[in-house]
PyMOL commands that place a pseudoatom at each C-alpha (Angstrom):
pseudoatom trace, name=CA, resn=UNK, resi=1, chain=A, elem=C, hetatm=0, pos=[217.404, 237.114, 305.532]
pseudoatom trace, name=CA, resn=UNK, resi=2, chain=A, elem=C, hetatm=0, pos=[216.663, 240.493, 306.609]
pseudoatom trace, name=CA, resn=UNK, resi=3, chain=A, elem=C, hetatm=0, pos=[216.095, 242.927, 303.204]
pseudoatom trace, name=CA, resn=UNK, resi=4, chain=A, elem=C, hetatm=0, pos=[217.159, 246.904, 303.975]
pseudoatom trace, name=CA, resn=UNK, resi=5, chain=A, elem=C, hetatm=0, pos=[214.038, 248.675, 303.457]
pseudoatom trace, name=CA, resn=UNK, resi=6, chain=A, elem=C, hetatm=0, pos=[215.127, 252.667, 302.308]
pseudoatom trace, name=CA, resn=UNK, resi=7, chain=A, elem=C, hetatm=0, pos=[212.873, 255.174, 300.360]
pseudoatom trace, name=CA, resn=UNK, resi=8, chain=A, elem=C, hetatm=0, pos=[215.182, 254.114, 297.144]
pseudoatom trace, name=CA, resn=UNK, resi=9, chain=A, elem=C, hetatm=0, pos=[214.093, 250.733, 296.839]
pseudoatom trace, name=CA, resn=UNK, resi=10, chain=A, elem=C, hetatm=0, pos=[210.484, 251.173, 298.896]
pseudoatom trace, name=CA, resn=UNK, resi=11, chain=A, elem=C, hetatm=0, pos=[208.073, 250.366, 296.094]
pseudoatom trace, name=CA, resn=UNK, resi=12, chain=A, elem=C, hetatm=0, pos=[210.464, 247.294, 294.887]
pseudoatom trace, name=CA, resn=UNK, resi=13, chain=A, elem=C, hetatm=0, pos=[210.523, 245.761, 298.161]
pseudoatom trace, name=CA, resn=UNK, resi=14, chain=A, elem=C, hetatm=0, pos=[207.279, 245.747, 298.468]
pseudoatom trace, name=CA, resn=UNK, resi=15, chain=A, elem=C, hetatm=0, pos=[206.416, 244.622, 295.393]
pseudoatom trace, name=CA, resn=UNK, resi=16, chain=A, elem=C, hetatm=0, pos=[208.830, 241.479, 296.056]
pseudoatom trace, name=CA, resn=UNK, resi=17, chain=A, elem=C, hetatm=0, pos=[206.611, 240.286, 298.963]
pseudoatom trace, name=CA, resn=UNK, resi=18, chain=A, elem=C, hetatm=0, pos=[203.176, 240.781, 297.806]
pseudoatom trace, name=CA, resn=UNK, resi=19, chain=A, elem=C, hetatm=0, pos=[200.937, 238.195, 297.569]
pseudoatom trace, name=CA, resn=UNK, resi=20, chain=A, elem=C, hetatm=0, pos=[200.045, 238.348, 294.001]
pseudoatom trace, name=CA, resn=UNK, resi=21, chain=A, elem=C, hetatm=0, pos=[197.282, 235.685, 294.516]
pseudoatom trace, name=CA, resn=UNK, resi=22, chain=A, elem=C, hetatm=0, pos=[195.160, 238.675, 295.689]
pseudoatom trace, name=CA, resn=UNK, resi=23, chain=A, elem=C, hetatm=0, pos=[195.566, 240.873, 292.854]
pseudoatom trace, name=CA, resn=UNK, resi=24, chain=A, elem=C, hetatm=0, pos=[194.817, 241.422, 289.088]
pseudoatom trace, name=CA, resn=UNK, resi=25, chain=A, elem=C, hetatm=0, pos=[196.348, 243.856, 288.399]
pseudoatom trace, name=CA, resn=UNK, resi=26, chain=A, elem=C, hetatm=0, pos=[199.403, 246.717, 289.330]
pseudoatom trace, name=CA, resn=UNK, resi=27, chain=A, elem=C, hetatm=0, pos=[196.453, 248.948, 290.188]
pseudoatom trace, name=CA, resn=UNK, resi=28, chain=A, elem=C, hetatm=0, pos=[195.049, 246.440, 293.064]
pseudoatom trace, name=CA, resn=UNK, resi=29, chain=A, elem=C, hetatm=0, pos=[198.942, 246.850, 294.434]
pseudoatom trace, name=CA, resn=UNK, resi=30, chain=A, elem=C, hetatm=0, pos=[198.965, 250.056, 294.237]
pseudoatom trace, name=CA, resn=UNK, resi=31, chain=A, elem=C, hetatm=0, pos=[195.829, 250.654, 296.108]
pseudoatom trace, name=CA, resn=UNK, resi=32, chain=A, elem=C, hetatm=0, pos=[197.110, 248.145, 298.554]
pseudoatom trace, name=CA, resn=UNK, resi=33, chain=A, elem=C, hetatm=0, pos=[199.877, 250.514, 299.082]
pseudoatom trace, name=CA, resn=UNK, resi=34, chain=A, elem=C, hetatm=0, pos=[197.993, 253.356, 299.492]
pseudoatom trace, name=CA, resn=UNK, resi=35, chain=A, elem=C, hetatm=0, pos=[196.589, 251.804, 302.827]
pseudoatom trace, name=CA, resn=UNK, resi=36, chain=A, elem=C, hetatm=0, pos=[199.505, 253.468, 304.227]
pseudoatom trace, name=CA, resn=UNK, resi=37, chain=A, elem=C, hetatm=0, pos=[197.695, 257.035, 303.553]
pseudoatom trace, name=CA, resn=UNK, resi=38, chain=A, elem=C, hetatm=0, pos=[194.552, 256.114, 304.668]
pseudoatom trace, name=CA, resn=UNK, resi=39, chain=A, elem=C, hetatm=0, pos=[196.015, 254.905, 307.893]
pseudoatom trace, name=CA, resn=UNK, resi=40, chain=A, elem=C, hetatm=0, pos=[197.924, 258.072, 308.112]
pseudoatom trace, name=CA, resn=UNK, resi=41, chain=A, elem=C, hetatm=0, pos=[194.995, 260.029, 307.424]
pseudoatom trace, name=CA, resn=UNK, resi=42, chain=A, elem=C, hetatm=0, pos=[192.994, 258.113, 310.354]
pseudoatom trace, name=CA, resn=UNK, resi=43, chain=A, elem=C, hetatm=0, pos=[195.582, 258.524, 312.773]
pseudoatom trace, name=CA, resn=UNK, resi=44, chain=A, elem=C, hetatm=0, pos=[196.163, 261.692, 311.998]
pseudoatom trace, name=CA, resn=UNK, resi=45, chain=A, elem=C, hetatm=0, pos=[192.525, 262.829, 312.262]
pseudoatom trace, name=CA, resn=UNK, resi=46, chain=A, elem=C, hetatm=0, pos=[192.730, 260.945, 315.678]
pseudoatom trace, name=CA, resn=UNK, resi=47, chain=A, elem=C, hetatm=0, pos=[195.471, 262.937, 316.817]
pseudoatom trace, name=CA, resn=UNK, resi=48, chain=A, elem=C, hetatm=0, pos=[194.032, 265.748, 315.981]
pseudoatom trace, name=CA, resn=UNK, resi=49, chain=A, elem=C, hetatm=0, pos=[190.617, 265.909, 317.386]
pseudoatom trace, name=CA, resn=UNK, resi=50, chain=A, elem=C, hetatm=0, pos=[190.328, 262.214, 318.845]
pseudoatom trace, name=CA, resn=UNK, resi=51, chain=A, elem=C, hetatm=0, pos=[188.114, 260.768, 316.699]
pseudoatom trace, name=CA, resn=UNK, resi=52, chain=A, elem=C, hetatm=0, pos=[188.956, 257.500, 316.084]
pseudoatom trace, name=CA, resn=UNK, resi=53, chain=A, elem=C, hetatm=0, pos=[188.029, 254.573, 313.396]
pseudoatom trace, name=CA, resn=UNK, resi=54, chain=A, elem=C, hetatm=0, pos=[189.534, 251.736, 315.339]
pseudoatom trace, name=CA, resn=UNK, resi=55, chain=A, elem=C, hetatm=0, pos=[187.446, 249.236, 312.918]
pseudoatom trace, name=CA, resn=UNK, resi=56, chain=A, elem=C, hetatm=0, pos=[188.555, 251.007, 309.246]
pseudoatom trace, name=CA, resn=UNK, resi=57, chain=A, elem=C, hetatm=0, pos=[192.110, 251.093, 311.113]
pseudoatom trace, name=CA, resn=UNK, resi=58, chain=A, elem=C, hetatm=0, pos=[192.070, 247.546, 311.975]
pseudoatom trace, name=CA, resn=UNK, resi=59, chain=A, elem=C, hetatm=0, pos=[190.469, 246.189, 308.431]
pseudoatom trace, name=CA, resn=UNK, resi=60, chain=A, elem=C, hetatm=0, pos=[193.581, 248.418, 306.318]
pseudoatom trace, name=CA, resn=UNK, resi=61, chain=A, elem=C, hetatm=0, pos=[196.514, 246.631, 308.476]
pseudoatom trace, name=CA, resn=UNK, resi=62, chain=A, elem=C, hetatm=0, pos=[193.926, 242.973, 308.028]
pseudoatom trace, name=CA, resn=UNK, resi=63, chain=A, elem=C, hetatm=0, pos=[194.761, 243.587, 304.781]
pseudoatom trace, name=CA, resn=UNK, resi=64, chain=A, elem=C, hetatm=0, pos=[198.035, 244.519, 304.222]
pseudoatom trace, name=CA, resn=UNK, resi=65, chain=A, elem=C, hetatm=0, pos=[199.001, 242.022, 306.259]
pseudoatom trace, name=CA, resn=UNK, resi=66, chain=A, elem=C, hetatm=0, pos=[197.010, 239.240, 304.006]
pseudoatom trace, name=CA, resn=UNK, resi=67, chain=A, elem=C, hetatm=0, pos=[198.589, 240.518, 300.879]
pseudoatom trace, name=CA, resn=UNK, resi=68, chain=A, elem=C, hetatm=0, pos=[202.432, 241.305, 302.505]
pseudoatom trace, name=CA, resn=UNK, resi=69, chain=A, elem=C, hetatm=0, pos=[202.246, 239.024, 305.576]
pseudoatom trace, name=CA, resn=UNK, resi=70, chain=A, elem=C, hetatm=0, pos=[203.141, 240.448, 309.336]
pseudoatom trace, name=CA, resn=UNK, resi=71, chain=A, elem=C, hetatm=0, pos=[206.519, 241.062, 309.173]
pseudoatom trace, name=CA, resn=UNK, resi=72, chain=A, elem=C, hetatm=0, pos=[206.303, 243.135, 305.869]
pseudoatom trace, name=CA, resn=UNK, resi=73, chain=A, elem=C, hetatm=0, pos=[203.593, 244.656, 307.271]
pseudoatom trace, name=CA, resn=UNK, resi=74, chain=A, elem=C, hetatm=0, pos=[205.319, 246.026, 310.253]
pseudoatom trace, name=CA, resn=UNK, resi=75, chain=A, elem=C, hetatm=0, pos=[208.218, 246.867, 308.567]
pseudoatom trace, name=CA, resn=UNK, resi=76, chain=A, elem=C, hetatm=0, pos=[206.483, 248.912, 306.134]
pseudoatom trace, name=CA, resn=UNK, resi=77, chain=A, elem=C, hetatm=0, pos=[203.964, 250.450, 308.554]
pseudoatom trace, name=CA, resn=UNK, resi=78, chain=A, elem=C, hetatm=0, pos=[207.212, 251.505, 310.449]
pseudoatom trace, name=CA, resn=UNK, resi=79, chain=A, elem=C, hetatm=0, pos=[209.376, 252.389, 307.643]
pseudoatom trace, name=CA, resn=UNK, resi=80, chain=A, elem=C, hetatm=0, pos=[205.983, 254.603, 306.483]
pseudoatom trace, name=CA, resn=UNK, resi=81, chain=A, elem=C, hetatm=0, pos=[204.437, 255.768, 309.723]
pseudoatom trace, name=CA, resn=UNK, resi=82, chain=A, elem=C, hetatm=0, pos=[207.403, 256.118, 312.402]
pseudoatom trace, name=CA, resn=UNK, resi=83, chain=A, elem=C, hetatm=0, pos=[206.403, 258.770, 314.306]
pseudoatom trace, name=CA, resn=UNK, resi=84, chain=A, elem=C, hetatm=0, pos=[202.897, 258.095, 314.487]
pseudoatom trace, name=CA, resn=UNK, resi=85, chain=A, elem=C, hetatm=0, pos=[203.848, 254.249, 315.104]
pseudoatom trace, name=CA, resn=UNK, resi=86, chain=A, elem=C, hetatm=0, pos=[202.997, 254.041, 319.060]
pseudoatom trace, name=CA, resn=UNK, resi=87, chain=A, elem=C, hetatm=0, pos=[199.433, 254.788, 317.673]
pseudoatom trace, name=CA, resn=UNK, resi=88, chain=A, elem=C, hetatm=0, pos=[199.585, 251.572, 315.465]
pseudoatom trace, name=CA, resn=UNK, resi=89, chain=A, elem=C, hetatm=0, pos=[201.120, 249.284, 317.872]
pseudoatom trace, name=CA, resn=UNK, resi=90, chain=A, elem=C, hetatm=0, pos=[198.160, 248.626, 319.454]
pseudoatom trace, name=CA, resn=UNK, resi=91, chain=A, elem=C, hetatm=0, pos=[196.499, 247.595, 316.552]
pseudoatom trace, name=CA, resn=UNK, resi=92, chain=A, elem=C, hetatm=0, pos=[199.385, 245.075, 315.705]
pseudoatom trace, name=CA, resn=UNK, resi=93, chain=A, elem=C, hetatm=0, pos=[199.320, 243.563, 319.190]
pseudoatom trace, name=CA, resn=UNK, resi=94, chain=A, elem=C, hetatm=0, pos=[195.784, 243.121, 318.980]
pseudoatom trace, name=CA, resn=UNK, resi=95, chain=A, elem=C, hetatm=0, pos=[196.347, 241.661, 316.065]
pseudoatom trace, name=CA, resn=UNK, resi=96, chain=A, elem=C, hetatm=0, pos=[199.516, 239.494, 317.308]
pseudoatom trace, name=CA, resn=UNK, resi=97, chain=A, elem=C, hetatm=0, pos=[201.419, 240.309, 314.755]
pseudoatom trace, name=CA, resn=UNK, resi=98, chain=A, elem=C, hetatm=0, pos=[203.754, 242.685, 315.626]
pseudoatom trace, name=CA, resn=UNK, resi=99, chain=A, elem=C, hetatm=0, pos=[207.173, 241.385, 315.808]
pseudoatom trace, name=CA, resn=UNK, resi=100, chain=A, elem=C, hetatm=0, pos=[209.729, 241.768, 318.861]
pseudoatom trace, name=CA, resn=UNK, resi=101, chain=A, elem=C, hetatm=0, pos=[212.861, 243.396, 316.305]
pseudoatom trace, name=CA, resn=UNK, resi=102, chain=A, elem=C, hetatm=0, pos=[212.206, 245.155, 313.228]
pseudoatom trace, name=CA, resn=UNK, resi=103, chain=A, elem=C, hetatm=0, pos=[214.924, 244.825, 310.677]
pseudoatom trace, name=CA, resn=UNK, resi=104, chain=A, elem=C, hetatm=0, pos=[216.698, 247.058, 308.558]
pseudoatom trace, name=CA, resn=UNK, resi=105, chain=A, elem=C, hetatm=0, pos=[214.671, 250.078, 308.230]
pseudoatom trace, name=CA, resn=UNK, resi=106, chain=A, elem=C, hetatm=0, pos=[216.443, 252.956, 306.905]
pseudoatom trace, name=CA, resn=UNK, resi=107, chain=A, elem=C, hetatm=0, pos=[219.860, 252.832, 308.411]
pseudoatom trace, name=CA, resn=UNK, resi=108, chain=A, elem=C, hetatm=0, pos=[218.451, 250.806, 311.542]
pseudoatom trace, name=CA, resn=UNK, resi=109, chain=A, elem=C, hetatm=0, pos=[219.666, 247.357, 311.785]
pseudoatom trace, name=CA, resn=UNK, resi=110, chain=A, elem=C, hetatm=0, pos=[217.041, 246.296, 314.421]
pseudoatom trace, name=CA, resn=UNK, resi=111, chain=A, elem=C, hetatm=0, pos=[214.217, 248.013, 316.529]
pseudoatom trace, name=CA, resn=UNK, resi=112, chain=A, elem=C, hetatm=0, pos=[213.341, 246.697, 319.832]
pseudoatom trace, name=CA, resn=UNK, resi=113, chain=A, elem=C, hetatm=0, pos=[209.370, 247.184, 319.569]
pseudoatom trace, name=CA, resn=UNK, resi=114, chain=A, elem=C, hetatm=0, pos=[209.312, 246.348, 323.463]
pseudoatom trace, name=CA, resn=UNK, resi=115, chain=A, elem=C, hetatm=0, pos=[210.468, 249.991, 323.715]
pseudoatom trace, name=CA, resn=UNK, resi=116, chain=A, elem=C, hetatm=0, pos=[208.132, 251.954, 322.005]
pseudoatom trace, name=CA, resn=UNK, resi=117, chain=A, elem=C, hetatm=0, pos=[205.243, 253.155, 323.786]
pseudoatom trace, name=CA, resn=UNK, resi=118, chain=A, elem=C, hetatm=0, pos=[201.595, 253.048, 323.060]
pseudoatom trace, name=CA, resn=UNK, resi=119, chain=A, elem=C, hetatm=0, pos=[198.661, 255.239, 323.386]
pseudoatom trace, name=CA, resn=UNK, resi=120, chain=A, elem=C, hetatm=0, pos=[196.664, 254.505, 326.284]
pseudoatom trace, name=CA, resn=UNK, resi=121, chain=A, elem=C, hetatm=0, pos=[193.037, 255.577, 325.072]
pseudoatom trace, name=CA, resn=UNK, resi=122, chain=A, elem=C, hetatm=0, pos=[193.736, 253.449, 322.086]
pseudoatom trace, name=CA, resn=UNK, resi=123, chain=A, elem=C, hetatm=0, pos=[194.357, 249.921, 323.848]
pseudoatom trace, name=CA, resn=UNK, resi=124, chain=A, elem=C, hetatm=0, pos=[191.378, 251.039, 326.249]
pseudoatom trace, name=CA, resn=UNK, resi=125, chain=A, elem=C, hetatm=0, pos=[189.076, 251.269, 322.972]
pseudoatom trace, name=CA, resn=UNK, resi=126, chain=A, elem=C, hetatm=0, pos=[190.511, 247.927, 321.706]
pseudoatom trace, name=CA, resn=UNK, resi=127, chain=A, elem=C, hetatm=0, pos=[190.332, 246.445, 324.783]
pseudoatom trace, name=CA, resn=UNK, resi=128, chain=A, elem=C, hetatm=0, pos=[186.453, 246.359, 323.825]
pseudoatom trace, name=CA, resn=UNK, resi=129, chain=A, elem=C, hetatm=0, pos=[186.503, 244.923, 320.820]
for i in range(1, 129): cmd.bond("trace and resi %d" % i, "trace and resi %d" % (i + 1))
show_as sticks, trace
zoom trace
């Protein structure tokens, strides 16, 4: 089963398919969620003037993807970060997580994640790791 994902029902869906084994409270899934930001914010400051934390990067999706599991984790990384997503790719591959269709994302009823392309200096730097 394939859930739509939209920005009505975003925190709900999320909050279906977290792993509440990790938390103790709503605050530890909210600050889970807010992984998203931070992610943003890294990419973002990579974008801007190339300075990038590929490790910080790596541990936020490690753990979203422990307490959501991959395919949430793409979906909502997607959903979340579209146009910065062939910057995250990477990461997921390295990662082997990322799935080949997304499902359901806003209106989309599958994205082929064969098609989107990826930043070259980033799989370079991961390459190393």
């Amino acid at each position: 089963m394939h859930d739509i994902l939209t920005d009505d029902n975003f925190i709900l869906y999320c909050a279906q398919h977290y792993d509440g084994r990790y938390c103790s409270s709503t605050q530890d899934f909210f600050d889970d969620l807010n992984r998203l930001k931070y992610i943003k914010k890294l990419i973002t400051r990579y974008i801007q003037n190339g300075d990038l934390k590929e490790r910080l990067i790596l541990n936020h999706i490690i753990v979203l993807n422990n307490v959501f599991g991959a395919t949430v984790t793409c979906k909502i990384l997607y959903f979340k970060l579209r146009d910065e997503f062939k910057y995250i790719k990477p990461f997921l591959i390295l990662l082997n997580i990322l799935p080949e269709f997304i499902y359901n994302v806003n209106g989309e009823n599958a994205i082929d994640t064969n098609l989107i392309s990826m930043d070259q200096t980033i799989i370079e730097v991961l390459r190393k790791i």
